[in-house]
C-alpha positions in Angstrom: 91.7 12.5 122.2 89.9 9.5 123.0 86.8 8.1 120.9 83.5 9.5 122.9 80.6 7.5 123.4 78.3 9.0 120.4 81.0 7.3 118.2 82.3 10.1 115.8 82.9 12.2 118.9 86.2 12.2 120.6 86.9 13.6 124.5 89.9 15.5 125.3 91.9 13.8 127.5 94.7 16.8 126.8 95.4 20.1 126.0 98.1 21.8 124.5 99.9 24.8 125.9 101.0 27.3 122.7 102.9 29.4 125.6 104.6 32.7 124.9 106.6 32.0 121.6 106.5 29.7 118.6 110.0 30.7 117.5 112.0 27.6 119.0 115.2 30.0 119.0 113.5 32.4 121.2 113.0 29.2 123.8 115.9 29.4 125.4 116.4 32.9 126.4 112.8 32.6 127.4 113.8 30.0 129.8 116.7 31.6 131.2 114.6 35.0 131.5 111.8 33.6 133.6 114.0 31.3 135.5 115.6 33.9 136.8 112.6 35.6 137.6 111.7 32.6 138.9 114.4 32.5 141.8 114.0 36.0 142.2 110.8 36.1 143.4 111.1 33.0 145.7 113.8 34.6 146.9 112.9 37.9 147.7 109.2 36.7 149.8 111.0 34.0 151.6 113.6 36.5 152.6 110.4 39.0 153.7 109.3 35.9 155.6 112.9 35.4 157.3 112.7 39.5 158.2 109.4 38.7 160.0 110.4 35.7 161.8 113.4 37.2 162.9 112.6 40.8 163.6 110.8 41.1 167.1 109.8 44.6 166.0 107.7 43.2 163.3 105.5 41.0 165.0 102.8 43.0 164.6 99.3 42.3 162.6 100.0 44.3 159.6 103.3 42.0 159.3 101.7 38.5 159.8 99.3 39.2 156.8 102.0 40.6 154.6 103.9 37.1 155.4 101.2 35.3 154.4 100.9 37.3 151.5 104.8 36.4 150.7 103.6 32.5 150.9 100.8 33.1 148.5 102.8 35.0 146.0 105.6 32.4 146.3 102.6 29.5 145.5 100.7 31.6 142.7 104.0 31.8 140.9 104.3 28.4 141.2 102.0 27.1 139.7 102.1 28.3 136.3 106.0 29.1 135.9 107.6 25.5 136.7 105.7 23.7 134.3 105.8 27.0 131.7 109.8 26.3 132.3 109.5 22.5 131.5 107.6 23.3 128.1 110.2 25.7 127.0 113.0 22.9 127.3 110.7 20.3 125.8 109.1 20.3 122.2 106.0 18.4 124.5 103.9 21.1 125.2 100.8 19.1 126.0 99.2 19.3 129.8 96.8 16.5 130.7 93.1 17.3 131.6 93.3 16.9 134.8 96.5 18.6 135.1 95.1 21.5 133.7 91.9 21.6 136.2 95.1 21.4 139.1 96.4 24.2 138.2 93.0 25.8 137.4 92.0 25.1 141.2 95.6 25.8 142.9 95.5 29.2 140.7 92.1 30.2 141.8 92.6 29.3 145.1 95.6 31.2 145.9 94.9 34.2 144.0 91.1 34.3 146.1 93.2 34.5 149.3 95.2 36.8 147.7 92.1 39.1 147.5 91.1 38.6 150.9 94.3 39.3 152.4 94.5 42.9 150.8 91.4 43.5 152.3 92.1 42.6 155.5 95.2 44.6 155.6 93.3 47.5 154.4 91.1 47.0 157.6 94.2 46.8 159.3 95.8 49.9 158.2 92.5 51.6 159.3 92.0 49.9 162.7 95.4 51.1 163.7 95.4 54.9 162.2 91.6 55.6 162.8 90.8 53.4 166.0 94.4 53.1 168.2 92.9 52.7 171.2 90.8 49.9 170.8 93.2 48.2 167.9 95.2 45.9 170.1 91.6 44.2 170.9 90.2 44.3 167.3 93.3 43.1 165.8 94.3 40.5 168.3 96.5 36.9 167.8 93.2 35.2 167.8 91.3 37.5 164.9 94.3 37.8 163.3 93.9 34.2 162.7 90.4 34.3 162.2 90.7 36.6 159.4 93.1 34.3 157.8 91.3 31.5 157.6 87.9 33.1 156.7 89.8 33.9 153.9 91.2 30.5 152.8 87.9 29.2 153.4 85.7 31.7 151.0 88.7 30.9 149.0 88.5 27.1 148.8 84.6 27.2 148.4 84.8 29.2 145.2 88.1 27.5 143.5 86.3 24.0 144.6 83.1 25.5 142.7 85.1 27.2 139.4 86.6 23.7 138.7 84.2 21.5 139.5 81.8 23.1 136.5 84.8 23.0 134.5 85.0 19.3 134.7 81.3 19.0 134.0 81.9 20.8 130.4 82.4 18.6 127.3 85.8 18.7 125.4 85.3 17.4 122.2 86.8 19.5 119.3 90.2 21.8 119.6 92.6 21.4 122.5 95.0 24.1 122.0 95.1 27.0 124.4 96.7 29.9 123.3 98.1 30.7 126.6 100.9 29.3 129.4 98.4 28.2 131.5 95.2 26.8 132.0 92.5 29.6 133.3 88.8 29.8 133.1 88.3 32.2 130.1 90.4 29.8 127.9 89.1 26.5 128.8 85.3 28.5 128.2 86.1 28.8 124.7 87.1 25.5 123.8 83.7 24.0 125.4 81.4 22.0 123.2 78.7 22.4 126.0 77.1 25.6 127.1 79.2 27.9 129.5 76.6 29.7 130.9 76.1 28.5 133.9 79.8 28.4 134.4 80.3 32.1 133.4 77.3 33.3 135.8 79.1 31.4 138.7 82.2 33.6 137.8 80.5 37.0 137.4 79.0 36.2 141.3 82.7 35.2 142.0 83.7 38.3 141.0 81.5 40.4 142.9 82.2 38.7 146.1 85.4 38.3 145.7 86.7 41.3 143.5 84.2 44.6 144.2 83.1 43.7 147.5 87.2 43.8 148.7 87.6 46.6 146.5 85.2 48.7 147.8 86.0 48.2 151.2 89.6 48.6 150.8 88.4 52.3 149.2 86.1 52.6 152.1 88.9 51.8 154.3 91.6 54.7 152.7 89.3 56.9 152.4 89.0 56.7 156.3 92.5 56.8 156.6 92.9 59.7 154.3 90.5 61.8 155.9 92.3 60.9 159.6 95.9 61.3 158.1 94.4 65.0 157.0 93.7 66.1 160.2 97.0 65.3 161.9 99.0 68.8 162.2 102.7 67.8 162.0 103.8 67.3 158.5 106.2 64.0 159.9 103.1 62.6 160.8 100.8 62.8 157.8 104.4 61.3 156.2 104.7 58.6 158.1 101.3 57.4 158.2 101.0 58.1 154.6 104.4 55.8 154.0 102.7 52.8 156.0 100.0 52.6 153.6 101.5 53.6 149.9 103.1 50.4 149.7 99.8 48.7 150.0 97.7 50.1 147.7 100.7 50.3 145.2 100.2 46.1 145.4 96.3 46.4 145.3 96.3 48.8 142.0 99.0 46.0 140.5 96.7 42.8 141.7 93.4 44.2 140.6 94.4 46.0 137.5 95.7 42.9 135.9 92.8 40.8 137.1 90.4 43.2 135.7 91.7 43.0 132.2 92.1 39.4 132.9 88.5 38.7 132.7 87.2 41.3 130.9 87.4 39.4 127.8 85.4 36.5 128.6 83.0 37.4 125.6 85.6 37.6 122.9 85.4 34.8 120.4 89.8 34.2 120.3 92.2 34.6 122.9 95.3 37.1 121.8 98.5 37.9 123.3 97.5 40.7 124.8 96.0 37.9 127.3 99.5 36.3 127.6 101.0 40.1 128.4 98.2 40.7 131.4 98.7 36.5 132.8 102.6 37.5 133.0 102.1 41.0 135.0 99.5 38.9 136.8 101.5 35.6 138.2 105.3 36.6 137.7 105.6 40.4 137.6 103.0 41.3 140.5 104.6 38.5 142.9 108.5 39.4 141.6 107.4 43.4 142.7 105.7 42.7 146.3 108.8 42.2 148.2 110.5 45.6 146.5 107.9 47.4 147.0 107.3 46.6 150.5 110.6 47.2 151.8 111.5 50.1 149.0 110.3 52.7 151.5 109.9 50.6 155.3 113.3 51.3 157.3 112.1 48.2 159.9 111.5 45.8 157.0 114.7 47.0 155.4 117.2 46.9 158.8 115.7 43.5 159.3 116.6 42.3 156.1 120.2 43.2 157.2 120.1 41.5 159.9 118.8 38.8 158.3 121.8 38.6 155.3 124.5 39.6 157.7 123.1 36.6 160.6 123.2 40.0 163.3 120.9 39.5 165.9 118.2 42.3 166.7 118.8 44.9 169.4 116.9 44.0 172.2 
């Protein structure tokens, strides 16, 4: 801490990380644990992304987004997980105050597209099964594009905001955050200055960027339910059915654990029940996408194949 300008004050220039464990014992298999979850999950959404590259058959909108969503998983988990890595092998735990607002910003702003993305696919998913004839023209290259970078843009504006009235908060007593990362609700608490302002900014946050998408993705299924329900054929309602269970499988994942995630704000002391939801949150929910994507999709799975064995596609 440096001396502040009221003289018996001091500024925070640093904060310390207490991470998952204070057992130094338990360090390393920590470290070899979420390394290898780690690589896995790098791994398995750049080899989606290689699938979609290389498989002509899944060129197709719903694809595109869930490659994108394979780059934002692969940047969400890392940004927290590196540096969580370097603090297991190091008795420094300390992150510097503007190292903390980064990974504040690069958090926010990926997980915000994130959100968007979902959405869009659910908008997608209902485009193709409840309007076919008019889906290749509502879900061309050009919107496709569009939609993607609406969404880093809404996503941007509100990381820009959430950090920018983080910095304007005063850091003057305790620096330890009793967590692996730096995140809003923890960085409230240590405040000497008033949060409100800050806190209002992420309840409207929340409500553009978490209910809104959530209620039209529902909005969306329930479209696609009620079509799916009139087709006859039993194959039919299947298939359909299979193209969008993977989907909202990810959706229940991403805003379950966000939910809990900032439910707490009001609590007075941060418990590792928060650490539990942060790890389903950036390491569990990006290490699962790429499984459950391709568990039940014979294309993604033949092209992943292809992809490992270097066979070309049929043409």
């Amino acid at each position: 801490m440096d001396p502040g300008a009221s003289g018996n004050e001091s500024v925070v220039t640093e904060f310390v990380l207490l991470g998952l464990t204070k057992t130094p014992a338990l360090r390393p298999i920590l470290f070899i644990i979420f390394l290898l979850a780690y690589v896995a999950t790098v791994g398995g959404n750049f080899s989606i992304l290689a699938a979609i590259l290389a498989e002509p058959k899944l060129h197709t909108p719903m694809y595109f987004f869930l490659g994108n969503l394979s780059l934002l998983d692969v940047g969400c988990i890392s940004v927290t997980v590196p540096a969580m890595l370097g603090h297991f092998m190091s008795n420094n735990r300390s992150i510097l105050y503007r190292s903390c607002l980064s990974q504040l910003f690069f958090f926010h702003l990926l997980a915000g597209v994130d959100c968007f993305l979902l959405t869009v696919m659910a908008y997608d998913r209902y485009l193709a099964i409840c309007q076919p004839l008019t889906y290749s023209t509502r879900m061309s290259w050009g919107v496709q594009r569009a939609l993607a970078g609406v969404s880093c843009v809404f996503s941007f504006s509100n990381a820009l905001t959430q950090t920018v009235t983080v910095s304007t908060l005063n850091f003057c007593g305790p620096n330890v955050i009793n967590h692996f990362y730096c995140d809003l609700p923890q960085l409230f608490q240590l405040s000497c200055s008033s949060t409100q302002l800050n806190e209002q900014l992420l309840f409207v946050a929340a409500a553009f960027m978490g209910v809104a998408p959530l209620v039209l993705i529902t909005v969306s299924y329930g479209h696609v339910a009620a079509a799916v329900l009139r087709i006859r054929s039993a194959e039919g309602r299947k298939k359909a059915f299979s193209t969008c269970g993977s989907h909202l499988t990810v959706v229940g994942i991403f805003y379950g654990t966000g939910v809990f995630s900032y439910m707490r704000l009001g609590s007075v002391e941060a418990s590792d029940k928060d650490k539990g939801i942060g790890i389903l949150n950036t390491i569990i929910s990006p290490m699962l996408n790429p499984v459950i994507y391709s568990l039940r999709n014979p294309d993604v799975q033949g092209a992943l194949r292809r992809v490992f064995t270097h066979r070309q596609p049929p043409t």
